[in-house]
C-alpha positions in Angstrom: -7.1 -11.7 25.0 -10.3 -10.1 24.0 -8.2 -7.1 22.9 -6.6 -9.0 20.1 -9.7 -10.9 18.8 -11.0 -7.4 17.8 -7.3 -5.9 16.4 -7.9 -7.7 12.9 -10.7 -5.0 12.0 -8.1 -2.2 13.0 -6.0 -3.3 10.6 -8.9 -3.6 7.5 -10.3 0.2 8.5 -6.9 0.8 8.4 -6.1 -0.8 5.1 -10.0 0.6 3.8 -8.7 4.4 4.8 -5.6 4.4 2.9 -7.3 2.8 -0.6 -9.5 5.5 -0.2 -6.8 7.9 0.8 -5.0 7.1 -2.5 -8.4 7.4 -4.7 -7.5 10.9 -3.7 -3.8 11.1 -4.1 -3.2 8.6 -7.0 0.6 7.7 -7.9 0.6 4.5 -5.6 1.9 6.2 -2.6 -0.2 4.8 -0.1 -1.0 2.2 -1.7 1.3 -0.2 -0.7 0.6 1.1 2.9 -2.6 -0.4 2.1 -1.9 -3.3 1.4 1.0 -3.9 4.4 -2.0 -3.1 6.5 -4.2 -5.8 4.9 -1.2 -8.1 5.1 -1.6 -7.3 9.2 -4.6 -7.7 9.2 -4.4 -11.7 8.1 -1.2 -12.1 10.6 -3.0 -10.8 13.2 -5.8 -13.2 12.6 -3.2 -16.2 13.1 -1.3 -14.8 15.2 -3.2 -13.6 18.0 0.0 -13.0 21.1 2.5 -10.8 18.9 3.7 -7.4 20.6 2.7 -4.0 19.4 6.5 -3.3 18.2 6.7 -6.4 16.7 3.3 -5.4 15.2 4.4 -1.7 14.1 7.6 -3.3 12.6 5.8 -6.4 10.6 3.7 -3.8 8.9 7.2 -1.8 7.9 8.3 -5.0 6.1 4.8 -5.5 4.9 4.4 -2.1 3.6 7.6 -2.3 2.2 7.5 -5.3 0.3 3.9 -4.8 -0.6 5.4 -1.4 -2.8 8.3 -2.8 -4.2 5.8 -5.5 -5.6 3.7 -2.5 -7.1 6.7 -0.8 -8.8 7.4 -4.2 -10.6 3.6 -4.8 -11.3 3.5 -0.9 -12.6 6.5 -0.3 -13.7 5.8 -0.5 -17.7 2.9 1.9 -17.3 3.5 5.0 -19.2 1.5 8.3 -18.7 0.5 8.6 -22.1 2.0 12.0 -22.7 4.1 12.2 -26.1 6.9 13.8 -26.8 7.4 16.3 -29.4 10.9 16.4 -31.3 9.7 18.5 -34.2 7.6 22.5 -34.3 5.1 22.3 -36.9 6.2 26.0 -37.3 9.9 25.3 -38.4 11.0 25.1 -42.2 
């Protein structure tokens, strides 16, 4: 039982390692990873007698869902670049 009091902080260093792995590698790819493992880390907190399958595949779903909420939050946010239809240079 003592096993699972302690799995919560797995799931935050987790969760702390992958924001900080997507500081380096921006483009939101791991951060919805991040946040399916800060998800866990709650559920594990309440529910302390769930499998490590059942575990592996909540965080999936987590993960998942977590993203899909990102590319709805994100998804107007242009990159600022502009795009040029005329040369200065022509006549």
């Amino acid at each position: 039982m003592e096993a699972y009091l302690t799995l919560w902080w797995v799931w935050i260093c987790i969760a702390l390692a992958l924001g900080v792995l997507e500081l380096l590698a921006p483009g939101f790819i791991f951060l919805g990873f991040a946040l399916g493992a800060l998800a866990m880390a709650g559920l594990v907190l309440i529910l302390l007698t769930i499998g490590i399958p059942a575990l592996l595949a909540l965080f999936a779903i987590l993960s998942l869902v977590g993203w899909i909420i990102l590319r709805f939050a994100f998804r107007h946010q242009s990159s600022g670049a502009r795009i040029v239809t005329h040369d200065i240079n022509d006549n």
